[in-house]
C-alpha positions in Angstrom: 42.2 -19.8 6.1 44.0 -18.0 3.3 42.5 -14.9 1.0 41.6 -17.8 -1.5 39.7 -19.5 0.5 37.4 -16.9 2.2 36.3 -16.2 -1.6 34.7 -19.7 -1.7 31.5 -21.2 -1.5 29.9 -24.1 -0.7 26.2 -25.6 -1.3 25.0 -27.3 2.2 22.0 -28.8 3.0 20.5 -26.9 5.9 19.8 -29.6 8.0 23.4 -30.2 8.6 24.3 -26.9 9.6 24.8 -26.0 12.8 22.2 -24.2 15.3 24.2 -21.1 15.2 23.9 -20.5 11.9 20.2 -21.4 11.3 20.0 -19.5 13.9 21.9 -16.7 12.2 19.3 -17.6 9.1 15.9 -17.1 10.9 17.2 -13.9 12.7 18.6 -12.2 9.6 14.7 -12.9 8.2 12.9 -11.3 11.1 14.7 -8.1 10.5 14.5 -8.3 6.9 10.6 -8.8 7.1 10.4 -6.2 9.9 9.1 -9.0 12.4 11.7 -7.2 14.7 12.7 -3.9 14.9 16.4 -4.9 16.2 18.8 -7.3 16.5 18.1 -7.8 20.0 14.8 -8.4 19.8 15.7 -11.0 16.4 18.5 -12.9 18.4 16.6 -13.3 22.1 13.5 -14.2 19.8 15.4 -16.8 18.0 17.6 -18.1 21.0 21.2 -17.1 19.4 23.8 -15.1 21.5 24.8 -11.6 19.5 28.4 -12.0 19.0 27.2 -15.6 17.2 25.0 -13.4 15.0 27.3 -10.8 14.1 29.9 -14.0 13.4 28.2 -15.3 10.7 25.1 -12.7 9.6 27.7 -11.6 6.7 29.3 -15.0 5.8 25.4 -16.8 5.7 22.6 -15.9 2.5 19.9 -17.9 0.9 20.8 -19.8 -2.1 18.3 -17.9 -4.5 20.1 -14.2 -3.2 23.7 -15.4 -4.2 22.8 -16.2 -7.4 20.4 -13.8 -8.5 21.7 -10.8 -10.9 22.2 -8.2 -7.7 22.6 -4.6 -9.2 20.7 -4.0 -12.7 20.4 -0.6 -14.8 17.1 0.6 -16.4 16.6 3.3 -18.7 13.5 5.1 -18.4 11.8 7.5 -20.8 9.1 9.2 -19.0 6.6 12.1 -19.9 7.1 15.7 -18.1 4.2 15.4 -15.8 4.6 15.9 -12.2 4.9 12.5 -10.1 5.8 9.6 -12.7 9.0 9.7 -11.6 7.6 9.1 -8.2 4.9 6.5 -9.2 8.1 4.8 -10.8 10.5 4.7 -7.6 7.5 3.8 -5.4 6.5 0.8 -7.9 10.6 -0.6 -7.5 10.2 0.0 -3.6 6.3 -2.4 -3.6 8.7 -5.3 -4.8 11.5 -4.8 -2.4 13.6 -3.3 -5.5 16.5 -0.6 -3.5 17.7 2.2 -6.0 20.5 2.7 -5.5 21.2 6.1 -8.0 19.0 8.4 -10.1 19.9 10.2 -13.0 17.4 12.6 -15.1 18.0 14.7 -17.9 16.4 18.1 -18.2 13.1 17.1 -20.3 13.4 17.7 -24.0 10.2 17.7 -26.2 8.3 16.8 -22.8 10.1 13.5 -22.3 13.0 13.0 -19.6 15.5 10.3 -19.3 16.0 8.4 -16.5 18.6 6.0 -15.4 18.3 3.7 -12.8 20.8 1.7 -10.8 18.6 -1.0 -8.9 20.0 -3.4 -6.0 17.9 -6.7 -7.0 18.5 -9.1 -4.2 15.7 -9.0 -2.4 13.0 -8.2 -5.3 10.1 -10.5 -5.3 9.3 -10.5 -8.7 12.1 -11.3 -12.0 13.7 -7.9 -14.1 11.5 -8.8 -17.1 8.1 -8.8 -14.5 9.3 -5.1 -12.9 10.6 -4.1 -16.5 7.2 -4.9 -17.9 5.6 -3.2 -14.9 7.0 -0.3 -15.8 6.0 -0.5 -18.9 2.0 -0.3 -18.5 2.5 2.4 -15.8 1.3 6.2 -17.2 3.9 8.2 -18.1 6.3 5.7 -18.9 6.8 5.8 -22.6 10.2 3.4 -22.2 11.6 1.0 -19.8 14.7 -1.1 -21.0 17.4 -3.2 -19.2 21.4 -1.4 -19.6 23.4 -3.6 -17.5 23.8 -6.2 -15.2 26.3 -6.1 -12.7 
């Protein structure tokens, strides 16, 4: 396999994959849904040796994950009241949304900036659902998309 080649990807049904990597699948889902606390526990529950897990758990993703937007920025304006901010990040963390960095300006005229860098993959709900979200939460006088990445 050349460099070129480990950078491409392929649509497969799942039915003709092999075990070891639906295997790989349902495993990587019981740790992501905390069903399992380890891999151990994820591999001997789905029947997979570990060495096949850790083979393929980071060549193997859902279809909807790989093409989702994966890192988005928001800019916040929030009022200067103790705990929005923490309202905010807890609202992102309810629908699986990972910051990933914070930035806040010192407030002026009560109101402080805040940028957000959000890891998307695993969100349950769109941008334009956590964006709106945001929106109608107390405090936050602003919520707009920067970036995709």
């Amino acid at each position: 396999m050349t460099k070129k080649d480990d950078e491409l990807y392929y649509l497969v049904r799942a039915d003709i994959l092999p075990d070891a990597i639906l295997k790989t699948i349902e495993a990587k889902k019981l740790l992501h849904n905390h069903e399992v606390g380890t891999v151990n526990e994820a591999v001997k529950m789905v029947g997979l040796s570990r060495s096949a897990f850790y083979k393929y758990k980071e060549g193997i993703f859902p279809f909807n994950a790989m093409m989702r937007e994966k890192i988005i920025t928001i800019g916040l304006d929030l009022e200067h009241r103790s705990g929005i901010l923490s309202k905010v990040l807890s609202n992102i963390a309810q629908v699986k949304g990972n910051v990933l960095t914070i930035n806040q300006s010192i407030p002026l005229q009560e109101i402080a900036n805040v940028i957000l860098s959000i890891d998307t993959v695993y969100m349950e709900i769109s941008v334009t659902n956590l964006l709106d979200d945001l929106k109608a939460m107390d405090g936050v006088r602003k919520a707009q998309l920067i970036g995709r990445g």
